[in-house]
C-alpha positions in Angstrom: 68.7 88.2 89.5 68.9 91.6 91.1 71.5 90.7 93.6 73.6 88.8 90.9 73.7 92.9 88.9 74.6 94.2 91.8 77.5 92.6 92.7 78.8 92.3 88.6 78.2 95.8 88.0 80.4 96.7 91.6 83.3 93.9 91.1 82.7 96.2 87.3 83.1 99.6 88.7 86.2 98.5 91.2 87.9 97.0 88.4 87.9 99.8 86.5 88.5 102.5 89.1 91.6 100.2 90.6 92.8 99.7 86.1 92.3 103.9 86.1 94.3 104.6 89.4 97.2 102.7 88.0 96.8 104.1 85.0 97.1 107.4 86.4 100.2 106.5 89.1 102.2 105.3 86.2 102.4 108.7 84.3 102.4 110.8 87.6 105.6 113.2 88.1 105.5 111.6 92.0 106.2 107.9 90.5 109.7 106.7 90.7 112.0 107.8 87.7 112.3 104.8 85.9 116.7 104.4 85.9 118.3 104.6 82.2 121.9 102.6 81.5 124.4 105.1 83.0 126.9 105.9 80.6 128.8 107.1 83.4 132.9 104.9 83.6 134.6 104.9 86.7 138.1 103.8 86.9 141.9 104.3 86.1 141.5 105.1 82.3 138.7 107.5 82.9 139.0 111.3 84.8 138.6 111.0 88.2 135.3 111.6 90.6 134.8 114.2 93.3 132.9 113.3 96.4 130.9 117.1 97.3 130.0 118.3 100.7 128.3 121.9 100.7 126.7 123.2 103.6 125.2 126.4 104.7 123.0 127.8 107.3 119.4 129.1 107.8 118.4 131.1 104.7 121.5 129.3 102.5 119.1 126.9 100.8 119.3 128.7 97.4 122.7 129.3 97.4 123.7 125.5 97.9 121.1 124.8 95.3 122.6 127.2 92.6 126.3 126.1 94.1 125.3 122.4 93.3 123.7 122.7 89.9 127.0 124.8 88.9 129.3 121.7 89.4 127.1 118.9 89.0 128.0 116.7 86.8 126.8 112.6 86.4 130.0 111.2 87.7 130.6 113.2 91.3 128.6 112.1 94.3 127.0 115.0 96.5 125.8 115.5 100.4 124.1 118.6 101.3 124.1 119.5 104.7 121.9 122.8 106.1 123.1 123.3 109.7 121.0 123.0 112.6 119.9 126.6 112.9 118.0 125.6 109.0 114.5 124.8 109.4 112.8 121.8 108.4 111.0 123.7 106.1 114.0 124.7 104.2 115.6 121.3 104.2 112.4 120.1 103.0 112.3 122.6 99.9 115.9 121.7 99.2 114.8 118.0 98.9 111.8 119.3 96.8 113.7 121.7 94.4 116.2 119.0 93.7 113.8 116.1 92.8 112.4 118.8 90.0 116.0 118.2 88.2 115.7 115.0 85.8 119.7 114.6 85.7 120.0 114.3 89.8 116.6 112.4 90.0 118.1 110.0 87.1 121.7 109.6 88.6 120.5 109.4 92.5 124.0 110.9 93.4 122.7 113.5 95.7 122.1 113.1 99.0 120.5 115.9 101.8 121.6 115.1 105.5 118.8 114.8 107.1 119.9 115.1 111.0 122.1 118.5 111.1 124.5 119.1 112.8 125.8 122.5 114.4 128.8 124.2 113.0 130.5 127.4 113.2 133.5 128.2 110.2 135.8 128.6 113.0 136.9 125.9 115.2 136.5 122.2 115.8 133.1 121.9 114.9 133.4 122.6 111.5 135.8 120.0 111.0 134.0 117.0 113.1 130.9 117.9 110.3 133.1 117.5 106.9 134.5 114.5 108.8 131.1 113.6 109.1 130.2 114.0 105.6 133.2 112.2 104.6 132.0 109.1 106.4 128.8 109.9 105.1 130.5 110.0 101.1 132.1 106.8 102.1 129.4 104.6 103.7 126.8 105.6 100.6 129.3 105.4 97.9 132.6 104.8 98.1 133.7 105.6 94.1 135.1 108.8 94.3 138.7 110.0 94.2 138.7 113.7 95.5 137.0 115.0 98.5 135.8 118.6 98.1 134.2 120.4 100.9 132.2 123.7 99.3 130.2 126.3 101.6 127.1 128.0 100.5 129.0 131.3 99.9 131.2 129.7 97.6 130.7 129.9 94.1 133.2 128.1 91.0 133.7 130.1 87.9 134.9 126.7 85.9 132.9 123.6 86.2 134.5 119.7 86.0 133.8 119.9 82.2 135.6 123.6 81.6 132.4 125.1 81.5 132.4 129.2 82.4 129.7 130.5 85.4 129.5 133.7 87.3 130.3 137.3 86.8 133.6 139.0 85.9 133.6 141.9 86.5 
């Protein structure tokens, strides 16, 4: 009769550790976003989409974060490219810092290249990686109508919607 406890009271216990854990997983901020109906039209009758590439070098993580938030919007599709001199560290933090925004989390329309490529402004090299990112646009998500390329020093003063950001000074 001992033996027979035993065993009821650990199938018991595993039960209600494994009911607990998935308890717990299901309201954790690491569990996948659950998607929403986008109310986001593309097509003719509606304003058009931009397909983003901003880049930057080592330390320019921030700056293409604050570049990105200032003309995000729902419709647009985004890559993000830190060159090669970046660490993996900062690419890492860029990846972290944008899965803390709901809106980019819910949309999934930002995307961090993840195997950098070196650039200088000046010369062929920069071109061969916004051509790159243009493939990149169009192999993910081919729904956009624009192409702009932004760097990390850039930084708009009217967003997509008319919105005002920055300084004047």
């Amino acid at each position: 009769m001992g033996a027979e406890r035993k065993w009821f009271f650990s199938l018991l216990s595993l039960t209600f550790l494994s009911v607990l854990l998935l308890v717990l997983y299901s309201i954790s901020p690491f569990s996948s976003p659950r998607p929403f109906p986008s109310l986001v039209q593309l097509g003719l009758p509606y304003p058009p989409a931009f397909g983003y590439y901003i880049f930057g070098g080592k330390g320019d993580k921030d700056r293409i974060f604050r570049l990105l938030l200032a003309v995000y919007h729902p419709r647009n599709r985004y890559v993000l490219h830190l060159g090669a001199d970046a660490t993996d560290g900062e690419r890492y933090s860029l990846v972290v810092a944008l899965k803390s925004v709901p809106a980019i989390r819910s949309f999934s329309n930002v995307d961090v290249i993840g195997n950098p490529d070196r650039f200088s402004y000046m010369g062929s090299s920069y071109i061969a990686s916004t051509l790159h990112a243009a493939a990149i646009l169009m192999k993910v998500d081919p729904g956009w109508d624009w192409f702009i390329a932004l760097s990390a020093l850039d930084y708009p003063l009217l967003t997509q919607d008319g919105k005002r950001f920055g300084f004047i000074f």
